[in-house]
C-alpha positions, -999 to +999 in steps of 0.1 A: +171+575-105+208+572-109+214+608-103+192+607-071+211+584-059+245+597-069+238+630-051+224+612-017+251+583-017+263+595+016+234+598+032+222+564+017+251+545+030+248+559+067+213+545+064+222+514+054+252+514+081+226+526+106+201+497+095+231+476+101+235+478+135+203+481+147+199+444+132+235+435+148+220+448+179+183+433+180+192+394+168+202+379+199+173+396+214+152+377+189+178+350+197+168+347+229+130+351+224+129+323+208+158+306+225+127+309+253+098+302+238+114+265+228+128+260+261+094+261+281+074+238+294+044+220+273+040+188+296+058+164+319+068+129+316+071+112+351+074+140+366+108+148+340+096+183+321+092+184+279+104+215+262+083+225+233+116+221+217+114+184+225+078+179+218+085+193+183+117+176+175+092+141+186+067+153+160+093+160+131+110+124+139+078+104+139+071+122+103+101+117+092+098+079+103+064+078+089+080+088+052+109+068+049+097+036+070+057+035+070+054-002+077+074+006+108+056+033+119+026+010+115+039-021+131+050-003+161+011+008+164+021+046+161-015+054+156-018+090+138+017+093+137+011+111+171+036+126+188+030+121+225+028+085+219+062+086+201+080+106+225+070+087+253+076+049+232+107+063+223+115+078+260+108+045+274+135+027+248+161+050+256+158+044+296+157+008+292+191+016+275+183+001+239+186+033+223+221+039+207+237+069+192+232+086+161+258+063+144+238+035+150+207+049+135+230+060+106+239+019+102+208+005+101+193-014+074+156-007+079+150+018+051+168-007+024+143-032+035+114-009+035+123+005-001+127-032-013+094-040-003+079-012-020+103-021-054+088-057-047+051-046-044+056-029-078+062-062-095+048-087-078+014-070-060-003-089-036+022-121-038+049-094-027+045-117+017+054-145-003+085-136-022+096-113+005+108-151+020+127-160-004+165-143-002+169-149-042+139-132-051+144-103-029+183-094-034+176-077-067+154-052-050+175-048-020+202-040-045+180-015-062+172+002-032+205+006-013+218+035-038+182+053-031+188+055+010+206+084+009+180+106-011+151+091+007+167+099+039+176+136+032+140+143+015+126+132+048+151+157+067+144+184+046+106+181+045+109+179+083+138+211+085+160+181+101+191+182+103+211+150+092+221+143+126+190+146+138+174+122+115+196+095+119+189+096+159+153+094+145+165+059+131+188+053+161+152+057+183+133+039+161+160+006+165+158+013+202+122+006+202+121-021+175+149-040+199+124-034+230+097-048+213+115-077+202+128-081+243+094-083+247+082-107+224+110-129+229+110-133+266+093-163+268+115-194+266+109-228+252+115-262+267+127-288+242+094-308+248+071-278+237+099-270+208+090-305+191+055-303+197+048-269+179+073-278+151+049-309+144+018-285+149+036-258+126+054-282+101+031-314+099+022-322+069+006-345+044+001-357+009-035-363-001-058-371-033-091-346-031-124-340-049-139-305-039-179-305-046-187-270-046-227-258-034-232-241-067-232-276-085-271-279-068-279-241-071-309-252-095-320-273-067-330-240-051-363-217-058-357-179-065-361-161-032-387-136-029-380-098-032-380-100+010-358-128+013-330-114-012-333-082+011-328-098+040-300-118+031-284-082+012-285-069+050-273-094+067-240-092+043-239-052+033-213-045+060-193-073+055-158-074+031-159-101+003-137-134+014-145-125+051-170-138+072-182-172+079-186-179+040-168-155+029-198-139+011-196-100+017-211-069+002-186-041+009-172-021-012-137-008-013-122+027-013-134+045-046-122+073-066-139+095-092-107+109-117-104+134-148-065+132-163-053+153-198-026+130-217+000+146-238+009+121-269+043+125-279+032+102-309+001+128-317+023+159-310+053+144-334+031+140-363+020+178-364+061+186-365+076+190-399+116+195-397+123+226-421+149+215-453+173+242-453+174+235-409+184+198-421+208+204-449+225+228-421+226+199-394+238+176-424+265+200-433+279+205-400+278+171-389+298+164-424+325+193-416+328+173-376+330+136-393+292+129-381+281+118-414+299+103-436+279+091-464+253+112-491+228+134-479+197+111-488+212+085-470+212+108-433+184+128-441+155+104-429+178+099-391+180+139-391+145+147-395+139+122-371+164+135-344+151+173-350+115+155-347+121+145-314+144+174-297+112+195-313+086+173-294+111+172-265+101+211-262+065+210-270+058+186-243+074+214-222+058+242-235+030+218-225+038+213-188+047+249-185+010+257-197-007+235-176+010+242-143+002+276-152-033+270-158-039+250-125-019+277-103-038+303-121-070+286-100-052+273-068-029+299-059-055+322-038-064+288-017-050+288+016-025+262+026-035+239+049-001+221+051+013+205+019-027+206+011-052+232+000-078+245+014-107+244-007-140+267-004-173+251-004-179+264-039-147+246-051-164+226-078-174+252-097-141+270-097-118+245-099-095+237-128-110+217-157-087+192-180-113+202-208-108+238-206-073+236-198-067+212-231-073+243-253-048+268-235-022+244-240-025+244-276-025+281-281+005+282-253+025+260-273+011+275-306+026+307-288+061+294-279+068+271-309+045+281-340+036+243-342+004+239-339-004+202-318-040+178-318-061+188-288-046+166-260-069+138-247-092+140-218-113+117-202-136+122-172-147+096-151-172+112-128-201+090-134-190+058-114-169+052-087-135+034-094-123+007-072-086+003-072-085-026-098-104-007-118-085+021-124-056-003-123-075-014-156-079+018-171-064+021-209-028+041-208-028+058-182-031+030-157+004+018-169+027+054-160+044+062-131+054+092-108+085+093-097+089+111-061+116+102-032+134+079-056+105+057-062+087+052-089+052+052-076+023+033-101-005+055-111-031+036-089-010+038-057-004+073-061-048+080-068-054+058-033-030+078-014-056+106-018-059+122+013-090+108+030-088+072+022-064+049+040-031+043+040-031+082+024-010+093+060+022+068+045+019+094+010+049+111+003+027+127-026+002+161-017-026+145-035-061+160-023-098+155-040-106+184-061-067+201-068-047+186-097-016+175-085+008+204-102+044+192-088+049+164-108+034+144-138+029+106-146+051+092-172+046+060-192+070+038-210+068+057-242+075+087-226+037+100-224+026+127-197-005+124-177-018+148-153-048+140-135-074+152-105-092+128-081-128+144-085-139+127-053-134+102-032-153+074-013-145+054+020-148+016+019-190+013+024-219-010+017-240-005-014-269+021-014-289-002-026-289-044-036-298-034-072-265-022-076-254-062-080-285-082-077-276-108-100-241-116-078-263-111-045-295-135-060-265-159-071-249-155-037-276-164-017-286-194-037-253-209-032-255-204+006-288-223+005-277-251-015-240-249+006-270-257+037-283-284+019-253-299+015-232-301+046-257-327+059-245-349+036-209-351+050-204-381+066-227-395+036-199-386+013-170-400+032-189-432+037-192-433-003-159-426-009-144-451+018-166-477-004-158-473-040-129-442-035-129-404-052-147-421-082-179-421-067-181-390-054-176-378-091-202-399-098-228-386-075-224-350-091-227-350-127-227-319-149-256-304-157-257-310-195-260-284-221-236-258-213-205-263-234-184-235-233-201-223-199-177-215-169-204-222-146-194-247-118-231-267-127-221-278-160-181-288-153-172-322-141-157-325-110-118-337-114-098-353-091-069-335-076-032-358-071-006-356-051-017-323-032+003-313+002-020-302+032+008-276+050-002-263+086-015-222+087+024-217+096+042-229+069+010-221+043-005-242+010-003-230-023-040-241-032-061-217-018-091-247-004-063-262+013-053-233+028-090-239+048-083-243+083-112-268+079-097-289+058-061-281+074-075-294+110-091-323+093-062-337+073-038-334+092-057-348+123-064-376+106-028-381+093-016-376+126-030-411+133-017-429+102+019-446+105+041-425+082+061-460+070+032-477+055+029-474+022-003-454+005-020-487-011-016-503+030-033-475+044-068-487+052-098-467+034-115-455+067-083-444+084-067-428+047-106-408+038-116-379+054-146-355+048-150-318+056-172-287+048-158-258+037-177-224+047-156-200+029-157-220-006-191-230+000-182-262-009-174-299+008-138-317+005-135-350+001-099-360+002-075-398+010-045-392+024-017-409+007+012-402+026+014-385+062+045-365+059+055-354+099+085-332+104+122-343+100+150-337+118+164-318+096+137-293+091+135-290+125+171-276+125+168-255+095+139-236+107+141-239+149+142-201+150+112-194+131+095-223+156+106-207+190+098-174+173+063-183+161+056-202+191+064-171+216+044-152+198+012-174+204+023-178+236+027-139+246-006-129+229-023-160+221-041-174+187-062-146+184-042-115+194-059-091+219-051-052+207-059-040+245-030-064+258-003-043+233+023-031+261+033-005+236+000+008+227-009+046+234-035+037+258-014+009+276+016+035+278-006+065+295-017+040+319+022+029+328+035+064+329+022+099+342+021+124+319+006+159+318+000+185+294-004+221+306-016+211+341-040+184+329-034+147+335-038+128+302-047+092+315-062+079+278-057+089+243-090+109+245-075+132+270-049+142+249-075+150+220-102+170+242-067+189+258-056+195+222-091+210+212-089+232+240-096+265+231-058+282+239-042+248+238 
């Protein structure tokens, strides 16, 4: 070959130089081909015309947005991260003159916030609302997240081929329409009359004594309901979520998974790794020679092995990773891509990479590499059931590891419901699809464990198939609900007994049911009487989730309203201090005597008039119950306010756009 090409070397270099310029010559051609084809015309905007340059550059931003501030994206009802809707939201912002320039974007603190929250939700789950409002809580994270900006910000440029400038006038947007939104919301104005009166609506409060006499206390009161009956009441409640509804009695289940995951065990793999002697005499030698070790060789011998122990297991769970990302692409990499996704053939589930058989080529791979031969890893397949989310949140070892992507690190049960298909899966920064083991990147726990896993299937949020699934919580449930009917009758019965001899003889009307020590059920537990309780308003919120009722919020503090706040709780009279409600939700009535009405003060009025005005233009822009269809900002309300075609098509709702989309040649 060499002599070929030393006796044609001038002709090969005049075909290089001739290649050359013929590429020299054709780029700008291909330049301005393309230069073309993102300068033309996909739609207009009030009569203005969209490039498919701009159209595009709308779609990359409201991706980009989607990644690095989801709850934005979300908030500002970006439905489908679609980009129409986000070019002309965004268009609208910048005309109204609240977008600034790319500096201001650069500046903003949105994405510290938004990775806070996520660093918060991590610790603290569902009670994440709550300390989000409390500055001390929340610093740490914010603290946490600032040094992560910068890498979640150029992730989301480069998945998007952004460039930096154009992602921060992404942001820039994106504060533009925030700050029109919040025009919007805060156009209303107060008077100081209507100030005071919904800072005592919001901020009202009182201090109360309460017995709570829940319905299942007189479930044996109630005959077994035949076959039909328990049916009936199953249908009435199938399609309703649990703790919603008028009793807060609901059937529906959640989002489900089915999974299959391979652990490697460092703590497995480091028992079948013997250090050789004459490798850790060497080691002790040449760590004597540097000063390392200082003292006999016994005494450093057991901290070598151990240190050649772990470097060797170090490379083994390599070897390991290696083998399986070779296994899975082995199986995957004939699949079509169908964006960060796969596109999987019908008979998929036959042919699709199995943890079981993929467990054995590891240990011959790493057998291959290393000559240590390590235990089968583990595997365990749960295809049988379905998997809510605390579930596998419950699952041993693996529910405890991590993924870390973006600069997060992203628990294992987030990472299985951001499957694509289930909800929330469009804010995933993770390609996680049912079927295809997710090759990219492995979970870690905090022993330093690797778990790979597939999502086998996956099921929407649905009612049962069938009331067997549950029927002793559904023949339990609808005895309560007829005992609950039996006794919210009996009301103003119990408020007239405890006006007369007080909490005490409400007690005293309910005892346990006797013979069931050690039982947690409600029929056998005497009720108590709980002190010193504060009823808050829905605004400012109550700890104890009965008085968080709006029942029992509307009836204590009503009542309260009416009691002078100077007298002292033994002065207040017994019909004006005891007050009675039922409570649909906890299936249960409160009985409670108010012991010290506690209205607003100055001073919290002060400390929190912002919040007030806030809250109160709020309910009085879109009311107690907010209508969606009222949403200025909403796709459909935006295609109504402004004209905008695609092709030569007039899109006047949102399914316009999707039957224009469709269109064959669109």
């Amino acid at each position: 070959m060499l002599k070929l090409i030393r006796k044609h070397n001038k002709w090969l270099m005049v075909g290089f130089g001739v290649i050359l310029m013929v590429a020299w010559t054709i780029q700008p051609v291909f330049d301005k081909i393309s230069a073309a084809y993102d300068s033309r015309t996909v739609a207009t905007l009030d009569g203005k015309k969209v490039s498919h340059r701009e159209w595009l550059i709308a779609s990359k931003e409201i991706m980009a947005l989607s990644e690095m501030i989801p709850e934005l994206v979300n908030a500002l009802g970006v439905e489908d991260r679609d980009a129409v809707h986000w070019l002309i939201l965004s268009r609208e912002a910048e005309e109204a003159g609240f977008v600034g320039g790319e500096r201001d974007g650069e500046q903003w603190e949105q994405i510290v916030f938004s990775l806070a929250i996520q660093l918060a939700y991590q610790r603290y789950g569902e009670l994440t609302p709550q300390v989000a409002r409390i500055p001390s809580l929340m610093q740490p994270f914010i603290e946490e997240a600032r040094p992560r900006v910068s890498t979640v910000v150029m992730n989301a440029a480069g998945r998007q081929a952004l460039s930096l400038q154009q992602i921060h006038m992404a942001l820039a947007k994106a504060r533009g329409v925030a700050r029109m939104i919040e025009a919007y919301t805060g156009a209303g104005r107060m008077s100081d009359r209507m100030a005071v009166v919904r800072a005592r609506e919001f901020l009202d409060s009182a201090k109360v004594d309460y017995v709570f006499v829940p319905a299942a206390r007189l479930i044996d009161s109630i005959p077994v309901p035949s076959d039909e009956q328990l049916r009936e009441h199953f249908d009435k409640f199938k399609t309703i979520r649990p703790g919603a509804g008028e009793y807060g009695i609901g059937y529906l289940l959640p989002p489900r998974v089915k999974l299959e995951w391979l652990k490697i065990d460092r703590a497995s793999i480091a028992t079948a790794v013997t250090p050789n002697p004459i490798e850790v005499r060497q080691r002790f030698n040449q760590g004597k020679a540097s000063g390392k070790y200082t003292g006999e060789f016994a005494a450093s011998q057991p901290l070598i092995e151990a240190e050649m122990r772990n470097q060797m297991v170090d490379r083994i769970v390599q070897e390991a990773h290696i083998a399986i990302q070779t296994e899975i692409q082995k199986a995957t990499r004939t699949l079509d891509p169908d964006g960060v996704f796969k596109r999987v053939p019908e008979d998929w589930e036959s042919r699709r990479p199995k943890f079981e058989n993929i467990a054995a080529a590891v240990v011959e791979a790493v057998r291959r590499q290393t000559g240590v031969t390590i235990p089968l890893p583990t595997v365990a397949v749960r295809a049988a059931d379905w998997l809510t989310r605390d579930e596998v949140r419950a699952l041993p070892d693996i529910a405890m590891s991590r993924i870390a992507a973006g600069g997060l690190e992203i628990p294992f049960d987030q990472a299985v419901f951001w499957t694509r298909g289930l909800p929330g899966s469009e804010q995933s920064v993770l390609p996680i699809q049912p079927g295809v083991p997710l090759t990219e990147m492995h979970l870690t726990d905090a022993a330093g464990n690797r778990y790979y896993f597939t999502v086998l299937a996956i099921r929407q949020e649905s009612a049962p198939d069938s009331m067997e699934e549950d029927r002793e919580d559904i023949l339990r449930d609808y005895r309560t609900l007829r005992a609950y009917e039996a006794l919210t009758p009996r009301v103003a019965e119990l408020r007239s007994l405890a006006v007369g001899g007080g909490l005490d003889s409400v007690i005293a009307a309910f005892p346990p049911v006797p013979g069931g020590e050690g039982s947690t059920d409600p029929k056998h537990k005497a009720l108590e009487i709980v002190r010193e309780a504060t009823v808050r308003s829905e605004f400012a919120g109550n700890t104890d989730p009965i008085l968080n009722e709006k029942e029992v919020i509307t009836t204590v503090l009503d009542a309260a309203g009416r009691i002078d706040p100077l007298l002292k709780p033994e002065a207040i009279p017994a019909d004006a201090a005891m007050v009675a409600t039922s409570v649909p939700k906890r299936l249960g009535v409160l009985v409670a005597r108010i012991t010290s009405p506690v209205p607003v003060t100055i001073e919290q009025f002060r400390q929190l008039e912002q919040q007030i005005i806030q809250q109160a233009q709020v309910l009085e822009l879109r009311g107690e119950t907010p209508d969606p269809s009222l949403n200025p900002f909403s796709f459909e309300n935006l295609l109504k306010r402004h004209t905008y075609t695609s092709g030569k098509r007039d899109i006047r709702t949102p399914e316009d756009l999707k039957r224009e989309q469709n269109r064959p040649g669109a």
